[in-house]
C-alpha positions as a Markdown table, in Angstrom:
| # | Residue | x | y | z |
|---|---|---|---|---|
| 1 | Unk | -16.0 | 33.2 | -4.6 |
| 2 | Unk | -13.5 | 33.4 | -1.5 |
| 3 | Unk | -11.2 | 30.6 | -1.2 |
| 4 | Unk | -12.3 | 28.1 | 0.7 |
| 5 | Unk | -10.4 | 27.0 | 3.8 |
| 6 | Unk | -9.2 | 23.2 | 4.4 |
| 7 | Unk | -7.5 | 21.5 | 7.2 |
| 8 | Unk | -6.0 | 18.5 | 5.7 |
| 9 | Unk | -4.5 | 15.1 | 7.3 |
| 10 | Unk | -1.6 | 13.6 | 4.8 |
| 11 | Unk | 1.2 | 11.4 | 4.5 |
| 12 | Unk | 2.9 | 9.4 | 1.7 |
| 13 | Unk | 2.9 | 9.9 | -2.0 |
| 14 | Unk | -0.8 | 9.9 | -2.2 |
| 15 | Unk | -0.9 | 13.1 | 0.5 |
| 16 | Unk | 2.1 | 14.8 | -1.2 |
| 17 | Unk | 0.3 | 14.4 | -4.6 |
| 18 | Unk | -3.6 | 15.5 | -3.6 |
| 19 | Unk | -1.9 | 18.4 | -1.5 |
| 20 | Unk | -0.5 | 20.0 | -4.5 |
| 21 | Unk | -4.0 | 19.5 | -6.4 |
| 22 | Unk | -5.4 | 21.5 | -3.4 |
| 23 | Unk | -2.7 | 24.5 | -3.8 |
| 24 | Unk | -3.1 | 24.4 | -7.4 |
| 25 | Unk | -6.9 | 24.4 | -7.3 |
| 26 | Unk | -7.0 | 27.7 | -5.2 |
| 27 | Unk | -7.5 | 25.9 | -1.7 |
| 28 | Unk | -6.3 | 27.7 | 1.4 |
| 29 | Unk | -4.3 | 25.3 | 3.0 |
| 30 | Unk | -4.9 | 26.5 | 6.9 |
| 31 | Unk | -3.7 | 23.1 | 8.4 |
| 32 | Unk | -1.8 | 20.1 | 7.8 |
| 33 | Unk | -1.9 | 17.3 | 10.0 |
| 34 | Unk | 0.6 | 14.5 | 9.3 |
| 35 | Unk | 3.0 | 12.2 | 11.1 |
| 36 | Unk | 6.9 | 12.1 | 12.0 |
| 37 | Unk | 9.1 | 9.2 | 9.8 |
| 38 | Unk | 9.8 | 6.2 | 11.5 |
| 39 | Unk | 12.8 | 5.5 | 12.3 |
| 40 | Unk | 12.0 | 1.7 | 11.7 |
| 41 | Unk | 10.4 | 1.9 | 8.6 |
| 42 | Unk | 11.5 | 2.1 | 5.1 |
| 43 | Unk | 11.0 | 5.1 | 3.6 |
| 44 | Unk | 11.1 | 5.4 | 0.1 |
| 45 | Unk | 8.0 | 7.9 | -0.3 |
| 46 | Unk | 7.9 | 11.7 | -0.3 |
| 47 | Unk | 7.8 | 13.7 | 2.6 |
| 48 | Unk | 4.7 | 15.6 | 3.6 |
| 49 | Unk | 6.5 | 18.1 | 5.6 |
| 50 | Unk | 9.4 | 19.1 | 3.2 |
| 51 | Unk | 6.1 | 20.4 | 1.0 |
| 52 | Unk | 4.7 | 22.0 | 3.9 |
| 53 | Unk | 8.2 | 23.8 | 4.4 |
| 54 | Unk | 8.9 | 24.3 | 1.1 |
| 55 | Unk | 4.8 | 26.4 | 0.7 |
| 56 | Unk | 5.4 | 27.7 | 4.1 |
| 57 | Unk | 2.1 | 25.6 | 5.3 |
| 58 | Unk | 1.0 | 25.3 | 9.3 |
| 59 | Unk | 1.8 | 21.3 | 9.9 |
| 60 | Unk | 1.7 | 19.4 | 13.3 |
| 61 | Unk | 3.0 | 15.7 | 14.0 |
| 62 | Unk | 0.8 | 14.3 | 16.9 |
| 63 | Unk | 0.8 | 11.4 | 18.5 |
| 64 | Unk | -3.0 | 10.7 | 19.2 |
| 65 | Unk | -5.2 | 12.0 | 16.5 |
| 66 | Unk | -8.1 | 12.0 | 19.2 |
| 67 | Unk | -6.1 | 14.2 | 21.3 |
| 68 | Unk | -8.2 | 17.4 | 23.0 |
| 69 | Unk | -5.2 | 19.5 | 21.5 |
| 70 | Unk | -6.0 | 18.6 | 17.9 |
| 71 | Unk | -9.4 | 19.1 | 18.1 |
| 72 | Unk | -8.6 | 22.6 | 19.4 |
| 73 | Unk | -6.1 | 23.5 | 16.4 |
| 74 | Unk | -9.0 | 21.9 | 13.6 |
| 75 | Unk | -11.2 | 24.5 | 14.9 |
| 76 | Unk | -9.3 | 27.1 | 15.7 |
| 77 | Unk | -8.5 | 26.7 | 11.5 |
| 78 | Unk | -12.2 | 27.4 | 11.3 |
| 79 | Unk | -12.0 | 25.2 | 7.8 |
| 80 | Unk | -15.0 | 25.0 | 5.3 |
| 81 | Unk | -13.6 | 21.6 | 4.2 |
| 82 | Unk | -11.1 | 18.8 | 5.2 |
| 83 | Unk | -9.6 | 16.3 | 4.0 |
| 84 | Unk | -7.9 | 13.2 | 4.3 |
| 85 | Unk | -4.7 | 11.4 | 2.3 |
| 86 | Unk | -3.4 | 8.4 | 3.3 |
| 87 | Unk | -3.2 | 9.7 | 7.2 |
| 88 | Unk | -3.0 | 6.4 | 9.2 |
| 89 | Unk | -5.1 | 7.0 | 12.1 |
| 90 | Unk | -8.5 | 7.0 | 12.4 |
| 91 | Unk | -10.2 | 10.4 | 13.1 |
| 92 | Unk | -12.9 | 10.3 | 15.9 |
| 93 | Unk | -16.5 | 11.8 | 16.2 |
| 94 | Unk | -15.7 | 15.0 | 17.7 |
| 95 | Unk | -13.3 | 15.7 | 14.7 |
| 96 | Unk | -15.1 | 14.5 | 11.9 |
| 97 | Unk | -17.9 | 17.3 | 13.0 |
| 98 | Unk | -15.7 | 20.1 | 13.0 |
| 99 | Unk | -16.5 | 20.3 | 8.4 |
| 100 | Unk | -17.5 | 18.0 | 5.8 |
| 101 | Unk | -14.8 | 15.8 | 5.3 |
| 102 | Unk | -13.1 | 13.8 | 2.3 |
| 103 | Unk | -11.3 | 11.0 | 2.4 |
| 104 | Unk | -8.8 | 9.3 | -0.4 |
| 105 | Unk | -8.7 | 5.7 | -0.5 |
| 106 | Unk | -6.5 | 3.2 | -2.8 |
| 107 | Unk | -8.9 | 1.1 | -4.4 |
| 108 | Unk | -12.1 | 1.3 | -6.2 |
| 109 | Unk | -14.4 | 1.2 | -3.7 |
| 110 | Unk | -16.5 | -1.1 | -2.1 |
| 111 | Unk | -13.6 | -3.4 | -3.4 |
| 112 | Unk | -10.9 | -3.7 | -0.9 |
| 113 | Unk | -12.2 | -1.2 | 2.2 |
| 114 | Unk | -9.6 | -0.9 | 5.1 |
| 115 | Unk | -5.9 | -1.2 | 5.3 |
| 116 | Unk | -3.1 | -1.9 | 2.5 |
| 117 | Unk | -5.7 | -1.9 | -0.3 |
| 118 | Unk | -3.0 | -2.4 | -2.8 |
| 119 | Unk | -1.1 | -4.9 | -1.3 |
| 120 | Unk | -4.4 | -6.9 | -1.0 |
| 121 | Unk | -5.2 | -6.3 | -4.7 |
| 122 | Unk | -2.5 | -7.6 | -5.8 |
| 123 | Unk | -2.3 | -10.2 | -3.8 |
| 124 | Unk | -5.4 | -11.6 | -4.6 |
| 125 | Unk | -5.1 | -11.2 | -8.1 |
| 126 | Unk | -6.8 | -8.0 | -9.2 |
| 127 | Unk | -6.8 | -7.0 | -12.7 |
| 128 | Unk | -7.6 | -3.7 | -11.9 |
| 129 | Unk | -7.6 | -0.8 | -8.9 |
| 130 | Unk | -7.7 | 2.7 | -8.4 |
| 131 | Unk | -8.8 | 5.5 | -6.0 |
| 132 | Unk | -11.5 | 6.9 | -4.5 |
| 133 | Unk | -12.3 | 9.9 | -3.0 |
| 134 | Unk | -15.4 | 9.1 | -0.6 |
| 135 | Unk | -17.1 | 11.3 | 2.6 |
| 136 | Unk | -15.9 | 10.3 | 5.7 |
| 137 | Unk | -18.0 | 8.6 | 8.5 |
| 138 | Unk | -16.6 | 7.0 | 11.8 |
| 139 | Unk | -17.1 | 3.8 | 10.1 |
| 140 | Unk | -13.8 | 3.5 | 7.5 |
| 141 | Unk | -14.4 | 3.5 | 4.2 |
| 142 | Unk | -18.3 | 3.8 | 4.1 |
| 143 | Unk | -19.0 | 7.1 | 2.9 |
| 144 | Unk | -20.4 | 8.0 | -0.2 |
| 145 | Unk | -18.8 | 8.3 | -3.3 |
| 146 | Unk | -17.4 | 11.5 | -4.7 |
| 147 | Unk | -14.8 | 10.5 | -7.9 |
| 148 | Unk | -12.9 | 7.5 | -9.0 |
| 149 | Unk | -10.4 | 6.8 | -11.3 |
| 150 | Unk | -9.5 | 3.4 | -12.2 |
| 151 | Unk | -6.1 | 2.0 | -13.4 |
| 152 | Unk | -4.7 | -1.7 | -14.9 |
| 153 | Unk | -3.3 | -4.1 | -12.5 |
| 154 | Unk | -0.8 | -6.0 | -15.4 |
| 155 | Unk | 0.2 | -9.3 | -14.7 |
| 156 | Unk | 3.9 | -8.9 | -13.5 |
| 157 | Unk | 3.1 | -5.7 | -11.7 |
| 158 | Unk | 4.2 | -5.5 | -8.0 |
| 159 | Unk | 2.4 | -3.8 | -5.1 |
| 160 | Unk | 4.9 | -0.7 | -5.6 |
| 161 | Unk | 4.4 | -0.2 | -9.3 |
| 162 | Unk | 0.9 | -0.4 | -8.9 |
| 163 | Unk | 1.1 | 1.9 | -6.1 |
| 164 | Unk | 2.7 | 4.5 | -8.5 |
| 165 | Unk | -0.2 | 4.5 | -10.7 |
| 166 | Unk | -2.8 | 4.9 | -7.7 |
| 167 | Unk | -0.9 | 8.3 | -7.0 |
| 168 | Unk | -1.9 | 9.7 | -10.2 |
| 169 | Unk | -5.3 | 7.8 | -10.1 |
| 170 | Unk | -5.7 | 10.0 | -6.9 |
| 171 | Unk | -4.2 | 13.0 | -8.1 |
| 172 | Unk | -6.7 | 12.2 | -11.2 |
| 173 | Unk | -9.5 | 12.0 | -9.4 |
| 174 | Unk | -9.5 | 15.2 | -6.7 |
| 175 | Unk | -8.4 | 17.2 | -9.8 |
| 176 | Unk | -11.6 | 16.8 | -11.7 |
| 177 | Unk | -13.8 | 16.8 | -8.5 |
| 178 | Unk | -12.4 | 19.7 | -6.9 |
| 179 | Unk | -14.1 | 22.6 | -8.8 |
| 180 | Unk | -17.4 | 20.7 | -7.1 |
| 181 | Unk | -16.3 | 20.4 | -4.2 |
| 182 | Unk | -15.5 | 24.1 | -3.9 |
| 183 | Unk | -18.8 | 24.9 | -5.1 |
| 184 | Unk | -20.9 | 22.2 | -3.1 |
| 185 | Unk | -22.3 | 20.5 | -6.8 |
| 186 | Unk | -20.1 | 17.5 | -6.2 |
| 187 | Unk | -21.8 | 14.1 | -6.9 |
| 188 | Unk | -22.3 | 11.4 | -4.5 |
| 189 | Unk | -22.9 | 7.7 | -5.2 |
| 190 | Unk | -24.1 | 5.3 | -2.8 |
| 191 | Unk | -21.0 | 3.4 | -1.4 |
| 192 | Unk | -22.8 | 0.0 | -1.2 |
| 193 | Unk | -21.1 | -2.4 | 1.6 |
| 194 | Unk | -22.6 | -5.5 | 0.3 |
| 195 | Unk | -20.3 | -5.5 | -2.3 |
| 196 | Unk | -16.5 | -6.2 | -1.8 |
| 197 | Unk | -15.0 | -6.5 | 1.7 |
| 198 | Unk | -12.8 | -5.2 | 4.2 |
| 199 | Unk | -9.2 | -6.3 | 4.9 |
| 200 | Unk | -7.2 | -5.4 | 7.8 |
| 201 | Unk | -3.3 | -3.9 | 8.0 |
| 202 | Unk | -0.3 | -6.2 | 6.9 |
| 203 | Unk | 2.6 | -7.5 | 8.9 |
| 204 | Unk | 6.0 | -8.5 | 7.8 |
| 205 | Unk | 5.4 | -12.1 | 9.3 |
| 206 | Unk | 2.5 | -12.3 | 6.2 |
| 207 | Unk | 4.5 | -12.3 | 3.9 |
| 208 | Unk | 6.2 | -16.1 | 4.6 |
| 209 | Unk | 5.8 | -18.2 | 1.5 |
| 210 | Unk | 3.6 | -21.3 | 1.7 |
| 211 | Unk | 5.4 | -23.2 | -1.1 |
| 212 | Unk | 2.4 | -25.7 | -1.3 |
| 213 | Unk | 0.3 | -23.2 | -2.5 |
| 214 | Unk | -0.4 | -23.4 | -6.3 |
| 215 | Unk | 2.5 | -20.8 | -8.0 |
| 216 | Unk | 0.4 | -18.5 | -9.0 |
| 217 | Unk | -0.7 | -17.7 | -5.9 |
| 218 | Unk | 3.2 | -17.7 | -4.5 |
| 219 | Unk | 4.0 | -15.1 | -7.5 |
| 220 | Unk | 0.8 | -13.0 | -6.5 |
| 221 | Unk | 2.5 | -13.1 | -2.6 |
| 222 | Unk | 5.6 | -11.9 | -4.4 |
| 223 | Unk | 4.2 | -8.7 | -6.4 |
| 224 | Unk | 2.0 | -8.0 | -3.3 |
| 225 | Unk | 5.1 | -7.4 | -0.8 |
| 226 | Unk | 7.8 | -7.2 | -2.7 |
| 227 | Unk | 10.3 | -4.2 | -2.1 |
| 228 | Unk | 10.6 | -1.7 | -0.9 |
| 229 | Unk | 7.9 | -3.5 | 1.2 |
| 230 | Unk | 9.5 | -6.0 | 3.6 |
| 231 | Unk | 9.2 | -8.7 | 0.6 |
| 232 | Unk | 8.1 | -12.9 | 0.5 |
| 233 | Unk | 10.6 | -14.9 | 2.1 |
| 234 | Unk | 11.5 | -18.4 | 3.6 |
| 235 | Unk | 13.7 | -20.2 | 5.8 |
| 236 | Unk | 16.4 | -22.8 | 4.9 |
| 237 | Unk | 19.2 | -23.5 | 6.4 |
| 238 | Unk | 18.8 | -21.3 | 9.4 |
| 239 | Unk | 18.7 | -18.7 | 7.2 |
| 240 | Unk | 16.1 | -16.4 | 5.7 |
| 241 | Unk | 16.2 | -15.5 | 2.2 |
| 242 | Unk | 13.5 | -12.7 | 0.7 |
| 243 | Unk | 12.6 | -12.7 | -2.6 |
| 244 | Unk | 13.5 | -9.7 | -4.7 |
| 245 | Unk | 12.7 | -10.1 | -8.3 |
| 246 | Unk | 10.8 | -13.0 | -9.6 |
| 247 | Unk | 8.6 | -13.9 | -12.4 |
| 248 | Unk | 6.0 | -16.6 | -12.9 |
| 249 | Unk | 8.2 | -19.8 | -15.4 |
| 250 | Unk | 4.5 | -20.5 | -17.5 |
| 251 | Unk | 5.5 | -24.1 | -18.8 |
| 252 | Unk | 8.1 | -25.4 | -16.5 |
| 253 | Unk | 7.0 | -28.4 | -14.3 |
| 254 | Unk | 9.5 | -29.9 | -11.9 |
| 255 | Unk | 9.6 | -33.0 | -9.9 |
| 256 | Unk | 11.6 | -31.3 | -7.3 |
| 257 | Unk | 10.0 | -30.6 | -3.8 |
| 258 | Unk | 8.3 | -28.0 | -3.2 |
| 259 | Unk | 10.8 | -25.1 | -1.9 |
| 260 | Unk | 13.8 | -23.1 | -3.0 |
| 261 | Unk | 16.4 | -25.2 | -5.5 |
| 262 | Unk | 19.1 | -24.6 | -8.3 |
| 263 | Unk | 18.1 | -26.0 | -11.9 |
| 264 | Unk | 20.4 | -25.5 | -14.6 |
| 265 | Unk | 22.3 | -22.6 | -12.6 |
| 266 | Unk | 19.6 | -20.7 | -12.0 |
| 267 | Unk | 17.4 | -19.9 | -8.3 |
| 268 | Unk | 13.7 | -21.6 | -8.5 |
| 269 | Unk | 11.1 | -21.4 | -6.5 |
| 270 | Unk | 9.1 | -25.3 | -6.9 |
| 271 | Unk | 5.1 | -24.6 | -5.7 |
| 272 | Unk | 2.4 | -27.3 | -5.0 |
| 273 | Unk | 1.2 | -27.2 | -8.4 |
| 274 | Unk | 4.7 | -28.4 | -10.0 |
| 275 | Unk | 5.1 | -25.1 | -11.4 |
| 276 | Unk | 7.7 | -22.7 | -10.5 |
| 277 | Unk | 9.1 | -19.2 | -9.9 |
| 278 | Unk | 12.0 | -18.2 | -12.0 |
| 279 | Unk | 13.8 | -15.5 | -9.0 |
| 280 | Unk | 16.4 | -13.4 | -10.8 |
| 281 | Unk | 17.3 | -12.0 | -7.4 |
| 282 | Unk | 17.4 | -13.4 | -3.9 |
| 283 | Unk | 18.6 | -11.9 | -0.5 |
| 284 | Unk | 19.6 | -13.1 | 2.5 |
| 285 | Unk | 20.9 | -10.4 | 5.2 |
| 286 | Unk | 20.1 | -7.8 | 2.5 |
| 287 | Unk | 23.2 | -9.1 | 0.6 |
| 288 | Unk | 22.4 | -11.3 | -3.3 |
| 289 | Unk | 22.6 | -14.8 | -2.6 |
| 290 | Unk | 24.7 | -16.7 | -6.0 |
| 291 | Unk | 23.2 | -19.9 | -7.5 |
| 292 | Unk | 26.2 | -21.8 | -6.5 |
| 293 | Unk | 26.3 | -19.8 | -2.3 |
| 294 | Unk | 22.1 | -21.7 | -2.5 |
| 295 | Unk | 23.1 | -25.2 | -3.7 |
| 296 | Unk | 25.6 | -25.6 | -0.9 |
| 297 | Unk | 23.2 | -24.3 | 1.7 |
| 298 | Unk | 20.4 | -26.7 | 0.4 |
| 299 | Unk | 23.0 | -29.9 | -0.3 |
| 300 | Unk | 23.9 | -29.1 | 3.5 |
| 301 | Unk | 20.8 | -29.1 | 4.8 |
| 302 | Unk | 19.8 | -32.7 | 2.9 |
| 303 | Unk | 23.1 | -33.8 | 4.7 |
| 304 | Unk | 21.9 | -32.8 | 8.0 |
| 305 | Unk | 18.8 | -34.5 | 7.2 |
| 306 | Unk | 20.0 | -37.6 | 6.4 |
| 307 | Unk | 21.9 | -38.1 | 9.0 |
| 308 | Unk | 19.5 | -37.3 | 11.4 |
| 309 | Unk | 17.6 | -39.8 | 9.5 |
| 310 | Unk | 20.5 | -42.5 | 10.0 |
């Protein structure tokens, strides 16, 4: 059988990763559609074009993935298949007609359609996620599904090391499917969209700690953005102060109001519940904010307070 032709849309770890499968698995690689860094953004992931330089691969950045111009270059690769990896734009109508196309997704669907589908997993608690590779439709993340694989969310996990193991669930998952794919004997299993739900993209401003909250669900806000996302924080003292490494104290109770304080030398995090976050590591400006550098910030801000008070 001739090697079948793909156009695919990548970015991030997960594109890097399910490109390679392709390459390995005998796809011809016609296209790759992906998008330019940010300048703004942190980028600790691989880079979709260094591969495409490195295999000699045809790659454009552009802006608008509903532009006439891309349309014409997806069919102008005349591909039998495409595919989609962690691209971050929708793709319209017009495009998704051009071949039967595949789309990655970072959780075990239904569970946790839409944007930042590990963030949300952890955050909420998850004991376990994965990926899925599912057909695309206009509406996201309602296609049938093609392959799963399914990884452990463990209890001190953050959002990034569960991320790393959604890579290789994805890499997993496209591996063993491909053969079908190429061959058109692929499975599909209905995608039912009664079950989970759909959660929308994350900002920076989410990730402010609520210290009322019970401390589990503070810790949970912790693993879910900490970095190299933009990580939980909160404001004392006119400062802020993010969170970098924490972990969940499972007997401590404290009488202290809720909020950051210093007990026996050491940063805490006091929740609604009484519990408490032990935080190894806590930034302010990017720079490790001391035990001793915290209790005179928090002593001067009771001193402000009570003399506003008086």
């Amino acid at each position: 059988m001739a090697a079948r032709r793909a156009v695919v849309f990548a970015y991030h770890n997960v594109g890097v990763r399910c490109l390679k499968v392709l390459l390995a698995g005998g796809v011809d690689v016609a296209l790759v559609v992906t998008h330019e860094d940010s300048a703004g953004e942190n980028i600790w992931f691989e880079s979709v074009i260094s591969l495409c330089q490195a295999e000699g691969i045809a790659f454009v950045t552009p802006a608008d993935a509903g532009s006439p111009e891309l349309l014409a270059q997806v069919r102008a690769a005349q591909p039998d298949l495409m595919f989609s990896f962690y691209y971050r734009n929708m793709l319209p109508a017009l495009l998704l007609a051009v071949a039967p196309a595949f789309n990655m997704h970072g959780s075990l669907l239904p569970q946790f359609r839409g944007r930042a589908p590990v963030n949300w997993a952890v955050l909420h608690g998850a004991r376990a996620t994965g990926a899925t590779l599912h057909e695309m439709t206009v509406k996201p993340d309602a296609g049938a599904i093609v392959a799963q694989s399914a990884v452990p969310i463990l209890p001190d996990d953050t959002a990034y090391e569960v991320f790393g193991k959604v890579t290789v669930a994805a890499e997993q998952a496209l591996w063993q499917v491909l053969p079908g794919l190429l061959d058109g004997s692929a499975p599909r299993r209905v995608n039912d969209l009664s079950q989970g739900g759909y959660f929308g993209g994350r900002k920076p401003e989410d990730g402010r700690i609520d210290w009322s909250q019970p401390a589990s669900e503070v810790y949970n806000l912790h693993r879910a953005v900490a970095p190299p996302y933009p990580g939980a924080f909160t404001d004392a003292g006119g400062q802020r102060f993010i969170i970098e490494k924490a972990r969940l104290l499972p007997l401590l109770r404290s009488e202290l109001p809720a909020g950051l304080a210093v007990v026996d030398n050491c940063i805490v995090g006091v929740c609604g519940d009484g519990r408490a976050l032990a935080i190894s590591s806590l930034l302010a400006d990017g720079e490790p904010v001391s035990p001793a550098q915290l209790r005179d910030i928090l002593d001067a801000c009771r001193g402000q307070a009570g003399e506003a008070k008086a």
